[in-house]
N, C-alpha and C positions, 0 to 999 in steps of 0.2 A: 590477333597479333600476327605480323609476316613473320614468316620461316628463315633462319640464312641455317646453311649446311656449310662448315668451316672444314675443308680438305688440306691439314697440316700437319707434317711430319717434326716440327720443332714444337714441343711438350709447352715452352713458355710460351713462344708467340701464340698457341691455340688456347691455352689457359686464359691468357691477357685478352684476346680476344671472347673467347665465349664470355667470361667476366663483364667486360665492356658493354658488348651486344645485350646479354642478359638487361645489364642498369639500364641500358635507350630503349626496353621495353618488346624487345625481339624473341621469337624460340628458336634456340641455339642447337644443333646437335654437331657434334666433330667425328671426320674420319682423317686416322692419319696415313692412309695410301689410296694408291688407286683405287683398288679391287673395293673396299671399305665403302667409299664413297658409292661407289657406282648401288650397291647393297643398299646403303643410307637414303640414297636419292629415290628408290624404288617405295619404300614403306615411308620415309618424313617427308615427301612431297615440296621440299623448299622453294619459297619463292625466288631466295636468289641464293646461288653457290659465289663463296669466298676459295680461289681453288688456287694453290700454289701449282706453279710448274714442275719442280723437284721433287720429287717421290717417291717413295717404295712401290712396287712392282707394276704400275703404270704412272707414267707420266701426266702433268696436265694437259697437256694437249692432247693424248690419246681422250684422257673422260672427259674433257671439255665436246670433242668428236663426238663420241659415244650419245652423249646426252642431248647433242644438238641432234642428231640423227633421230633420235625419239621426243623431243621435247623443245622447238624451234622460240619458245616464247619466254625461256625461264631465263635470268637474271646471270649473266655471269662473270664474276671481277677475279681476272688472272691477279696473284699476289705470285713475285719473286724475286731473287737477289739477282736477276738477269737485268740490265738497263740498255744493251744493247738492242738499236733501232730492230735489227733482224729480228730475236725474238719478238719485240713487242708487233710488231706487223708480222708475225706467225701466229702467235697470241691472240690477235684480234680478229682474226677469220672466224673463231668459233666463241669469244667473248665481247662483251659489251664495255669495256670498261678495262683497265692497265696498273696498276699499282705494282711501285718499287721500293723495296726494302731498304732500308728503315724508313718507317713508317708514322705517324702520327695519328692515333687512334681520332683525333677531329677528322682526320682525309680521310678517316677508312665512314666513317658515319656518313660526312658530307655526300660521297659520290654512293651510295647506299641509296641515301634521300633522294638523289637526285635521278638516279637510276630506277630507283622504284615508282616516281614520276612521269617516266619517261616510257614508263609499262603500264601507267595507266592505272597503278595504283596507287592508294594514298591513305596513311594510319590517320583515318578521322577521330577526332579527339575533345574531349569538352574536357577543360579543366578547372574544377575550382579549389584554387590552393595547394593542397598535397593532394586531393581525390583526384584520380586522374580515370576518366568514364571513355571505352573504347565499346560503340556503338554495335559495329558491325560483328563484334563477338560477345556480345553482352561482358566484358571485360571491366573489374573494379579496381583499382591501382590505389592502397594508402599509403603515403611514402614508399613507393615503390613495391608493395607488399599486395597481394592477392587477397581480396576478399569476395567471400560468397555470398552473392544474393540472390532471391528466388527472382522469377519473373517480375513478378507486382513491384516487388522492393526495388528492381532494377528502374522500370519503369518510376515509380515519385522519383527515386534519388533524382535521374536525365529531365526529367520536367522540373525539378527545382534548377539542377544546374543548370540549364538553359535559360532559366531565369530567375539567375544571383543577384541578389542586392534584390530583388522585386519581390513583393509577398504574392505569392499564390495561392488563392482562396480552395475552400477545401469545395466548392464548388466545382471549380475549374478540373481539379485533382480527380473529383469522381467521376466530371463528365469524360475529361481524358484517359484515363487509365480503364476504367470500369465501362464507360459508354454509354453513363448517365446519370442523372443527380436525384437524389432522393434523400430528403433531410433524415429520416430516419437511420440512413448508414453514414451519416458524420460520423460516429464513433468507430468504422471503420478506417476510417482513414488514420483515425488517431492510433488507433492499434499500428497498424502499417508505419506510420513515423517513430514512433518507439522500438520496433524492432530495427529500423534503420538507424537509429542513435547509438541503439547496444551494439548493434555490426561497426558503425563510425566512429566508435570509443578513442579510436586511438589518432585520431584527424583533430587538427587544429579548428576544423570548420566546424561549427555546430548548426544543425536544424531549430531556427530559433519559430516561437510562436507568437502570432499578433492574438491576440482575444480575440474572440469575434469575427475575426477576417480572415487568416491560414496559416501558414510556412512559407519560411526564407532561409536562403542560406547565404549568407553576405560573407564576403570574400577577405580571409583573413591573409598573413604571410603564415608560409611552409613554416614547421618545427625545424631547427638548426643542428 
């Protein structure tokens, strides 16, 4: 999951925000001044800083400075109550991106996506239903809820959801994951879907079985 570091000196906006960012599936960390941030950006690494201008004991444009001076490629979206052209073209010598207060948290996601895009990144995603499977960090999402799966388990769940609604034979399952088929460890595999059922308990989707031929997971609607 991408990093945002929220640099804000008002208690509700960085609350509403970390809250926000948290649900769209981001890691969140807040500092509410300068000095904070610049500390924060060294050990949580963010892919992009949400950095107001207004600040206790350094401004955003000093750490925005700062951090471009060491770090030329990270993400960076000025937030302030400033709308005057002057700031925002002072603003944008060392940020990617302009937002002015008040806000709507869809503009702050929007230009997020699109910024992170535009860095050449992008939150790969298989979704079926409420499971929401994030590849690049082995990451398992149940109704927005974290679950743990070992390797193997990670592996069937991404090869079923890649193909929902389609049975995949327990064939396919060993030659994929395992790296080879040998009818003797069918019952392998069976073990392995059953601990992914008790981990998926609380998912609308279920792992269903054909006899004879494998697992599917066919695509229900989310829980309300």
């Amino acid at each position: 999951m991408f990093r945002i570091l929220v640099v804000e000196d008002d208690k509700s906006i960085s609350r509403l925000l970390e809250l926000e960012l948290t649900h769209a599936g981001y890691i969140v960390k807040i500092a509410k001044d300068g000095d904070e941030a610049l500390k924060l950006y060294e050990n949580f690494k963010p892919d992009i800083i949400l950095l107001d201008i207004m600040l206790p004991i350094r401004d955003g444009f000093e750490v925005a400075e700062a951090i471009r001076d060491y770090d030329g490629d990270i993400g960076i979206i000025m937030i302030t109550a400033r709308g005057e052209l002057e700031s925002k073209v002072k603003g944008l010598k060392n940020a990617d991106d302009y937002v002015v207060k008040p806000f709507e948290i869809e503009e702050i996601l929007a230009r997020i996506e699109a910024l992170l895009k535009r860095m050449g990144k992008t939150k790969e995603l298989i979704k079926v239903g409420d499971i929401e499977i994030y590849p690049q960090n082995m990451e398992v999402l149940v109704n927005k809820k974290n679950v743990h799966l070992s390797l193997t388990e990670f592996n069937i769940l991404k090869l079923l959801a890649i193909n929902k609604n389609i049975v995949v034979s327990k064939e396919k399952i060993l030659e994929e994951i395992w790296g080879y088929y040998d009818e003797e460890n069918n019952n392998l595999v069976e073990v392995y879907i059953n601990y992914l059922r008790k981990k998926l308990k609380d998912s609308t989707q279920n792992i269903g079985t054909v006899r004879g031929v494998g697992y599917v997971i066919r695509e229900k609607e989310s829980k309300t």
